[in-house]
TIVO-683775 format. One record per residue (C-alpha): residue in one letter; x negated, y negated, z. Coordinates in steps of 0.1 Angstrom, whole numbers, plus 5000, padded with zeros to 4 digits. Example, Ala and Ser with C-alpha at 12.3 -4.5 7.8 and 13.67 -1.06 7.14 Angstrom:
// TIVO-683775
{pt "A",{4877,5045,5078}}
{pt "S",{4863,5011,5071}}
//
This chain:
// TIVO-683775
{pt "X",{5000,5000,5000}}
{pt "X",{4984,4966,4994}}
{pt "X",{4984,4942,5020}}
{pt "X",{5004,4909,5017}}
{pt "X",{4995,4889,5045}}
{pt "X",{4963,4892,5069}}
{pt "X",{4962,4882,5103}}
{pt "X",{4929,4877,5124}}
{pt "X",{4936,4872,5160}}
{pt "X",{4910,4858,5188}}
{pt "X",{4912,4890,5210}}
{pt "X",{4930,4918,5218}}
{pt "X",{4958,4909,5235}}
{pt "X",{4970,4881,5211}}
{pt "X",{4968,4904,5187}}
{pt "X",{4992,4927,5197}}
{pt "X",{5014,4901,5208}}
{pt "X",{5011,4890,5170}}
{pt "X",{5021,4925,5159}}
{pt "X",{5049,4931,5183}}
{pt "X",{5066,4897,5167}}
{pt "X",{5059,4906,5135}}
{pt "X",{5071,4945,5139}}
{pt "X",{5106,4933,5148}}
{pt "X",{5118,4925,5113}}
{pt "X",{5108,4961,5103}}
{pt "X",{5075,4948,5083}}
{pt "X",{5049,4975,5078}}
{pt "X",{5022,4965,5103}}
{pt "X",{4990,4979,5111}}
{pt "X",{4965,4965,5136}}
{pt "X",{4929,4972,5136}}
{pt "X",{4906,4967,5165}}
{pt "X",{4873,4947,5150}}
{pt "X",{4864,4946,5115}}
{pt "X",{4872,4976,5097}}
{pt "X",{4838,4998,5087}}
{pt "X",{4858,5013,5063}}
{pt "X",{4866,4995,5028}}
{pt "X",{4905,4989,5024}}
{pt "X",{4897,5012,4992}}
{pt "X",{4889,5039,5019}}
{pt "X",{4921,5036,5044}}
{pt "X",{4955,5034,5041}}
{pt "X",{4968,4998,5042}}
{pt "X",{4999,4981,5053}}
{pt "X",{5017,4949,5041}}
{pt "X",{5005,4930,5079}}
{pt "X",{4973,4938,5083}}
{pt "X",{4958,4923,5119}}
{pt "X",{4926,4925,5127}}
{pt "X",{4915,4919,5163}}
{pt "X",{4884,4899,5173}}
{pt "X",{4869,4894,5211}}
{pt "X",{4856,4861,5202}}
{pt "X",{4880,4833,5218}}
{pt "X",{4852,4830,5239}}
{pt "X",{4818,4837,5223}}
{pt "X",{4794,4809,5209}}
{pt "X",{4815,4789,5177}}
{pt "X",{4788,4802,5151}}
{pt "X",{4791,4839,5158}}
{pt "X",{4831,4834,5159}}
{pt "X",{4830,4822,5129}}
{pt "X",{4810,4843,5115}}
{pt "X",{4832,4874,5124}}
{pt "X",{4860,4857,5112}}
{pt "X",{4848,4850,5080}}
{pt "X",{4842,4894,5079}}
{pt "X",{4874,4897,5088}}
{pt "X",{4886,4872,5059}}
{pt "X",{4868,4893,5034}}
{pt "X",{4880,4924,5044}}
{pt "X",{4915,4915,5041}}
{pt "X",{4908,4898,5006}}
{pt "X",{4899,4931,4993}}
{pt "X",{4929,4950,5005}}
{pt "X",{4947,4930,4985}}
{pt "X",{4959,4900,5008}}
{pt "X",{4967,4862,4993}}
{pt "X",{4978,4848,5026}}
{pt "X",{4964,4846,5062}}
{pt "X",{4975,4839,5098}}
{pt "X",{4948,4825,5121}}
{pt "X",{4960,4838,5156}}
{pt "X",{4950,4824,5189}}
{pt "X",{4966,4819,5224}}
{pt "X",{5000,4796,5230}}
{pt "X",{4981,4779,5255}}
{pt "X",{4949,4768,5231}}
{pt "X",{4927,4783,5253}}
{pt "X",{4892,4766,5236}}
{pt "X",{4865,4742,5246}}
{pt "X",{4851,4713,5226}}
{pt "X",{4826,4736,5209}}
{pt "X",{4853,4755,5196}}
{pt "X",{4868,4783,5188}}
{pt "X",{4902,4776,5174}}
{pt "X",{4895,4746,5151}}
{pt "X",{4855,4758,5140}}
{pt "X",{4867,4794,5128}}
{pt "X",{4900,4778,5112}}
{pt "X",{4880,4748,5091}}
{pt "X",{4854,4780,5082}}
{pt "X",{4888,4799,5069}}
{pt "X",{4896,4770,5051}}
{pt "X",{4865,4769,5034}}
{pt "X",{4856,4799,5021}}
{pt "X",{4898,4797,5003}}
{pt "X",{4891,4768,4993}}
{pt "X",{4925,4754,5007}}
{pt "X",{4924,4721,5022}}
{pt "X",{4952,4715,5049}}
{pt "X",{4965,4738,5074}}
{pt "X",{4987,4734,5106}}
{pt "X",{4986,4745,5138}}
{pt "X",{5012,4754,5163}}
{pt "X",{5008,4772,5192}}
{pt "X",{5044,4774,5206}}
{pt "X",{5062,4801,5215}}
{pt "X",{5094,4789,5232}}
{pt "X",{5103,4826,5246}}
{pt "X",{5077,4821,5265}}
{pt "X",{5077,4786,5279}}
{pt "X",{5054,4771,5255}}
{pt "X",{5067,4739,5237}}
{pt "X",{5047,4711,5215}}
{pt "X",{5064,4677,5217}}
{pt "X",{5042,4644,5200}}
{pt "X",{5014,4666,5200}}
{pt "X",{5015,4672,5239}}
{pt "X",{5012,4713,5248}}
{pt "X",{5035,4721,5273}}
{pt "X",{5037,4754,5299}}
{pt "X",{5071,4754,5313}}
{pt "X",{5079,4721,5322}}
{pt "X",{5041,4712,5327}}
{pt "X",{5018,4698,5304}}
{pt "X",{4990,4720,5296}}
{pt "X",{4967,4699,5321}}
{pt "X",{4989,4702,5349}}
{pt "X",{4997,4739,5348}}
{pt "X",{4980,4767,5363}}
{pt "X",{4961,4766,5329}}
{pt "X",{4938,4735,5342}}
{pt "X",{4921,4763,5363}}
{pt "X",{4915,4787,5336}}
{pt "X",{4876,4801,5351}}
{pt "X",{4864,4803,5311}}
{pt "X",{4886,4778,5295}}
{pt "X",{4900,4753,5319}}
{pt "X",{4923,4728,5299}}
{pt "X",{4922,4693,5313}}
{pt "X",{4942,4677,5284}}
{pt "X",{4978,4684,5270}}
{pt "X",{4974,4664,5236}}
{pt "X",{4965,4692,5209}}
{pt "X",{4946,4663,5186}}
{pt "X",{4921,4654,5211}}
{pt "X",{4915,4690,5221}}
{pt "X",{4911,4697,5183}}
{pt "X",{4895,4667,5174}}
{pt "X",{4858,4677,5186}}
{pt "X",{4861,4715,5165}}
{pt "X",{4862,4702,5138}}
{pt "X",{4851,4678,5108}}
{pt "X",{4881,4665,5091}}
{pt "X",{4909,4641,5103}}
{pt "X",{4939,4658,5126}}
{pt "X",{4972,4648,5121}}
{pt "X",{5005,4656,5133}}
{pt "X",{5042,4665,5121}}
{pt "X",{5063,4661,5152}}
{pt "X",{5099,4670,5165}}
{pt "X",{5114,4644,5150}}
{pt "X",{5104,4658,5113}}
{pt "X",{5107,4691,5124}}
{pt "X",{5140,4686,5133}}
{pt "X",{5149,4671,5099}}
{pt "X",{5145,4707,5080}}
{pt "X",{5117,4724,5059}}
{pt "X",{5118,4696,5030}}
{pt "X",{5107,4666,5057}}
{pt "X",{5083,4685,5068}}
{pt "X",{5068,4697,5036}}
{pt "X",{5066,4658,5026}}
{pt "X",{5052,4650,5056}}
{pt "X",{5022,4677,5050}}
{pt "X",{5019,4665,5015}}
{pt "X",{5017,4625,5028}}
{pt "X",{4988,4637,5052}}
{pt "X",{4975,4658,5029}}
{pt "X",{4972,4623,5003}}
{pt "X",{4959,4605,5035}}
{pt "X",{4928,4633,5037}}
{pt "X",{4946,4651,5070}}
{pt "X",{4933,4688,5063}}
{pt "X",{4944,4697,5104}}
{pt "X",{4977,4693,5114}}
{pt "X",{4997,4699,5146}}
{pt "X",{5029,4708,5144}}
{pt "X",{5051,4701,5168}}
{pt "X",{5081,4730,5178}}
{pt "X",{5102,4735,5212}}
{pt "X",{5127,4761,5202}}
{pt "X",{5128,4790,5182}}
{pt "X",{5147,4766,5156}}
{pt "X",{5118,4749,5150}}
{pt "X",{5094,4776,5146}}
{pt "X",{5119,4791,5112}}
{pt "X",{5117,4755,5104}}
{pt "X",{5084,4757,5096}}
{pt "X",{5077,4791,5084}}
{pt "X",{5103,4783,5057}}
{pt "X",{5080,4749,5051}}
{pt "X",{5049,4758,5050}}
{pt "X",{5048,4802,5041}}
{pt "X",{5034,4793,5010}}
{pt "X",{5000,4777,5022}}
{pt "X",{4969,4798,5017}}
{pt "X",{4962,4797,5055}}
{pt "X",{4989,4794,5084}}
{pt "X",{4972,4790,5121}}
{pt "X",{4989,4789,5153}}
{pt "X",{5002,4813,5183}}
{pt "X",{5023,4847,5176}}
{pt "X",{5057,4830,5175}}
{pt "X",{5051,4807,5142}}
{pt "X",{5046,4843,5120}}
{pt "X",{5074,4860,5136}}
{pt "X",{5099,4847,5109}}
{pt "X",{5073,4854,5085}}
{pt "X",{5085,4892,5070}}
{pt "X",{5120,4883,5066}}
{pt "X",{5113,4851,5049}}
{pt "X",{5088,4870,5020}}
{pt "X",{5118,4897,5015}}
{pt "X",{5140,4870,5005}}
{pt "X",{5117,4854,4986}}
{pt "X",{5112,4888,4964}}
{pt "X",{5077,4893,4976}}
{pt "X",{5082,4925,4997}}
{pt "X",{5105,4953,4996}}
{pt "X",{5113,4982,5022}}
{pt "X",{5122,4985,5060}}
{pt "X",{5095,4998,5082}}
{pt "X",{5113,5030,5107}}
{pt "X",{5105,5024,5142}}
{pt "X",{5078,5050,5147}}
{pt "X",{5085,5077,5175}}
{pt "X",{5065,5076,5206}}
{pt "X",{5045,5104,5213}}
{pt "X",{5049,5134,5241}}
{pt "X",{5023,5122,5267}}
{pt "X",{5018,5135,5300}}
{pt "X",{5030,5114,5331}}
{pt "X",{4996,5096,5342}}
{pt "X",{4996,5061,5341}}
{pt "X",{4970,5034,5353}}
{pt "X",{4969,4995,5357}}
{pt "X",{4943,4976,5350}}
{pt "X",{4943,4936,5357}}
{pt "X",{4913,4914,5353}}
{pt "X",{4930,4883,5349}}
{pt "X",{4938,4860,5376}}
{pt "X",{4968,4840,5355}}
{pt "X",{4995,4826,5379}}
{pt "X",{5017,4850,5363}}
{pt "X",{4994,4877,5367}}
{pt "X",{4988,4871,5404}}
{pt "X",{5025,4877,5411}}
{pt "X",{5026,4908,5388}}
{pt "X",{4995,4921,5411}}
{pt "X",{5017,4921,5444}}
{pt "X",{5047,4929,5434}}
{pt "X",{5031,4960,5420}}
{pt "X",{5008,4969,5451}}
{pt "X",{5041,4972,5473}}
{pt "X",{5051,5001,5448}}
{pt "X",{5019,5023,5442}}
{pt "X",{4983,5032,5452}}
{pt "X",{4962,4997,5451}}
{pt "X",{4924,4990,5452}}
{pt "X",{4912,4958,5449}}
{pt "X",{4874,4950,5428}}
{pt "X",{4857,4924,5451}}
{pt "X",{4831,4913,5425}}
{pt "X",{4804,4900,5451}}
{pt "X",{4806,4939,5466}}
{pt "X",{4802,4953,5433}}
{pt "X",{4772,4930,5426}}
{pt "X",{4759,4943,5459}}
{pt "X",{4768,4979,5455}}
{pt "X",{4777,4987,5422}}
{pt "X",{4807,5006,5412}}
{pt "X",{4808,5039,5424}}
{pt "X",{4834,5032,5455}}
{pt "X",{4862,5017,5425}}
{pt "X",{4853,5053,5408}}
{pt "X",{4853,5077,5439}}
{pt "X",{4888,5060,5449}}
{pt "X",{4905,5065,5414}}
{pt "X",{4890,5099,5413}}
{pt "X",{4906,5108,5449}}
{pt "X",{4944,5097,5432}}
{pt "X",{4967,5123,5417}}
{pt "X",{4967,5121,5378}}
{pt "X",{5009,5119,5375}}
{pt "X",{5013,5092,5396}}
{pt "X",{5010,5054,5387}}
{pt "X",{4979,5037,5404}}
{pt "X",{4966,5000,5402}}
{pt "X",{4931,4985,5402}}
{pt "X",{4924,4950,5398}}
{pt "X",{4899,4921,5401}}
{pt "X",{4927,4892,5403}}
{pt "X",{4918,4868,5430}}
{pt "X",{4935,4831,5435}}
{pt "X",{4918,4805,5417}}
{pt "X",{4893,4791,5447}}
{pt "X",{4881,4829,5453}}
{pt "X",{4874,4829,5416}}
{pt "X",{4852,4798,5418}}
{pt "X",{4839,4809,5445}}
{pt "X",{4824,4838,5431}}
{pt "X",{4813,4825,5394}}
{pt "X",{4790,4800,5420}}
{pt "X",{4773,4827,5437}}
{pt "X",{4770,4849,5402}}
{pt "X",{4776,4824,5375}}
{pt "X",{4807,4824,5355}}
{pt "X",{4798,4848,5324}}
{pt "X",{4784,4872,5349}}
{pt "X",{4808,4874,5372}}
{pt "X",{4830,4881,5341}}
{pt "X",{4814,4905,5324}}
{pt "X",{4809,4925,5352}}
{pt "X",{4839,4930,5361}}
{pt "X",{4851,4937,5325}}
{pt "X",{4826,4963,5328}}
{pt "X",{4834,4977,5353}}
{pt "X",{4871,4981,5343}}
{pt "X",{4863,4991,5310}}
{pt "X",{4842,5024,5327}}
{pt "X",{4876,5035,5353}}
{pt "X",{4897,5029,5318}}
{pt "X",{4874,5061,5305}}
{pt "X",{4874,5074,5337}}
{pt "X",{4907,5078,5338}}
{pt "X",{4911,5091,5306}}
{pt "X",{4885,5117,5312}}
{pt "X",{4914,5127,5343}}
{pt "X",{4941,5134,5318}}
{pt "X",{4956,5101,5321}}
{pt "X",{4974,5084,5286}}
{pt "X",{4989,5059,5301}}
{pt "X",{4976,5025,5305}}
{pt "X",{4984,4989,5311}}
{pt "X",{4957,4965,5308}}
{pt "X",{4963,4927,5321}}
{pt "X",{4938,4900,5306}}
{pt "X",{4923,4891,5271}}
{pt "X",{4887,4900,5279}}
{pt "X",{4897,4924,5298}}
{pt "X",{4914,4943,5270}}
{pt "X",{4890,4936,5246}}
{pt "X",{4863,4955,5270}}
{pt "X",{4887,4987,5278}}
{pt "X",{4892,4985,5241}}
{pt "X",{4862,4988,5231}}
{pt "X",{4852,5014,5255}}
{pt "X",{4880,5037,5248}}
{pt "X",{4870,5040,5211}}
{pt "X",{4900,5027,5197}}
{pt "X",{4899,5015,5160}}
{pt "X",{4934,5009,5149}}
{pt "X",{4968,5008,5169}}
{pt "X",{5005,5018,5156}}
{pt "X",{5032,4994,5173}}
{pt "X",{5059,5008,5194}}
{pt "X",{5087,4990,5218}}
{pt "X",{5082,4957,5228}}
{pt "X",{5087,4957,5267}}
{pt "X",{5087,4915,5269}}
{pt "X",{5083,4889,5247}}
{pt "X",{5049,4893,5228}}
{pt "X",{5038,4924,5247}}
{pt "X",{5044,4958,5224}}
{pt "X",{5038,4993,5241}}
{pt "X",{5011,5004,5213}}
{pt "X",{4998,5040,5205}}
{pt "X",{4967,5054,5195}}
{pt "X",{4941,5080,5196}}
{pt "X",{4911,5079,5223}}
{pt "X",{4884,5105,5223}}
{pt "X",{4906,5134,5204}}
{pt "X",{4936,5120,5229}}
{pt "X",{4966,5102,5222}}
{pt "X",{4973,5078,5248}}
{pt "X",{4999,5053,5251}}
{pt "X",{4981,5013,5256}}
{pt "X",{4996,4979,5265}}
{pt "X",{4974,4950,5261}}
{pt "X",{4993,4922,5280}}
{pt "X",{4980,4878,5280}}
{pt "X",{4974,4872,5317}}
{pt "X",{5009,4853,5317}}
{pt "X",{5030,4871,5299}}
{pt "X",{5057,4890,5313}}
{pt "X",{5081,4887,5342}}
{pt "X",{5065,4893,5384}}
{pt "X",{5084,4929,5377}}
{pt "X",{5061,4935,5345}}
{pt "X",{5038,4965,5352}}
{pt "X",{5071,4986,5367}}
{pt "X",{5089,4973,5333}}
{pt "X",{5065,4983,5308}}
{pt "X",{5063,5020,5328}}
{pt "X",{5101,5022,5323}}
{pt "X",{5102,5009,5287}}
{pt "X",{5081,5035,5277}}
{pt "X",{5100,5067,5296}}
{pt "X",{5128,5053,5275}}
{pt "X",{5116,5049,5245}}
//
């Protein structure tokens, strides 16, 4: 099958989130964890391809540079257009990554605007003038300000692009938005006469986000958060460009085991911690004992836990125990350890017989990723907005693997996504 549109996503749990929206018109969508070593010519292809990065956070250069492999590979299976997917919150710094990978896009298809639009009403996310919002925060005063690898001091999406990039930013907002797809393409084409190549767009309700995918599905390259593509599919089948529902696929028999794993320490995720540790087995990762002593006491207690019953390990902490412990071990360290760490109980657990797993955090998932061996992922029942149960194969095993954004999902998320998937 050749692919129509390809995706590349900033990490692993955006990605799924992107392939969970997209999946629910009944598009054929495949996800792909890194850059394929394959040639399209070599593997089966589907009409969404996403590839998945881990680079929302590595140096801009080397972002770029992956994207732009991921950009070729989907050019050779066959792709004309492309979704640049990163977090509804923008997560970035001045260096980049959103605006440095998406100008590199840009380049090498020789398109020159795109837009950006990171909302994703569902989930509290909302764009007005150009201000992000989180609820009924601005970015800057929500839990987001205290982000330990991107902390985002500003709402306004122009000055937070501004500095990733060389040409002007511009924006559409509400007001245009709200006018229909036809003021909003002649809005893009008056900034486009004016030299704008980077446009925010503004949206606050799922209105607005069909708005403008109908204006703007045309354009070489489309960037923004998850929610933007969902309307995406439908919108190409009317137009004649695809054909053909995509059947739901069947979730597999797996045995009972299931595991939590939580590195993030998202506001969200906090609350999804304890509400979860008053249900099952609980051990906490301090991260200045496992620079002191390693990680053979997280091991020994997961290997002392029954295999067919749920258990929970985590790193999340409240923001000032988080500081507290990037100053003693630096931030990147402190991070990377513990990824590490969770990566190694992920194939621990495995090893046990265990095929179920939850994983909370972007770099997080990325490392248990990773260290599972999993190269591409088939999409099953979404269990909350964004977040997808997903199946895949792991050392000879099927397992069953949700890859959840530190703030997605309700306080009751780790017990819903259990029961989602006993009733798919």
């Amino acid at each position: 099958m050749t692919t129509f549109l390809g995706c590349i996503a900033d990490d692993f749990t955006g990605a799924t989130d992107l392939a969970s929206l997209l999946a629910r018109s009944g598009a054929n969508v495949s996800l792909r964890i890194g850059v394929p070593d394959e040639t399209p010519s070599d593997t089966a292809t589907a009409e969404f391809e996403i590839i998945a990065l881990k680079i929302r956070t590595i140096p801009a250069a080397e972002a770029v540079a992956e994207g732009r492999q991921a950009l070729e590979w989907l050019r050779k299976a066959g792709a004309n257009r492309f979704f640049w997917k990163y977090c509804s919150t923008f997560d970035s710094t001045a260096q980049g990554n959103i605006g440095a990978v998406a100008e590199a896009l840009m380049a090498d298809l020789d398109t020159k605007q795109t837009i950006y639009c990171p909302a994703f009403p569902e989930n509290g996310r909302a764009i007005f003038m150009g201000n992000l919002f989180v609820g009924e925060q601005p970015l800057a005063e929500s839990p987001m300000k205290d982000h330990p690898l991107t902390p985002m001091r500003d709402s306004n999406l122009m000055r937070l692009l501004g500095p990733q990039v060389k040409a002007p930013v511009g924006l559409a907002n509400r007001l245009i938005v709200a006018n229909g797809p036809e003021a909003l393409r002649e809005r893009l084409v008056a900034l486009a006469k004016e030299g704008i190549a980077h446009v925010v767009v503004d949206a606050v309700a799922n209105e607005d986000l069909f708005v403008i995918a109908r204006a703007c599905r045309d354009m070489a390259l489309i960037t923004g958060g998850s929610a933007v593509a969902m309307p995406l599919p439908e919108l190409y089948k009317r137009d004649g460009l695809l054909a053909g529902e995509l059947k739901a696929p069947e979730p597999p028999e797996l045995a009972p085991g299931s595991i939590i794993l939580a590195g993030s320490s998202s506001a969200m995720t906090r609350r999804q911690v304890t509400a979860f540790t008053a249900k099952v087995p609980s051990f906490r990762i301090d991260p200045l004992k496992l620079a002191e002593n390693g990680a053979q006491e997280a091991c020994d207690w997961l290997a002392a836990q029954p295999v067919d019953t749920p258990k929970m390990l985590y790193a999340t902490a409240e923001p000032d125990e988080v500081k507290a412990v990037q100053d003693k071990l630096g931030v990147e360290a402190a991070g990377t350890m513990v990824e590490q760490v969770l990566a190694r109980l992920a194939v621990d657990a495995r090893n046990m017989g265990m095929r179920r797993f939850v994983i909370a955090g972007g770099e997080t998932s990325g490392a248990v990723t990773k260290a599972l061996g999993v190269r591409q992922l088939t999409i099953g029942p979404e269990i909350a907005p964004g977040v997808p149960w997903t199946f895949c194969k792991s050392g000879g095993h099927t397992i069953a693997l949700t890859l959840k954004s530190g703030d997605f999902g309700a306080e009751t998320f780790f017990s819903d996504a259990l029961a989602r998937l006993e009733a798919a």
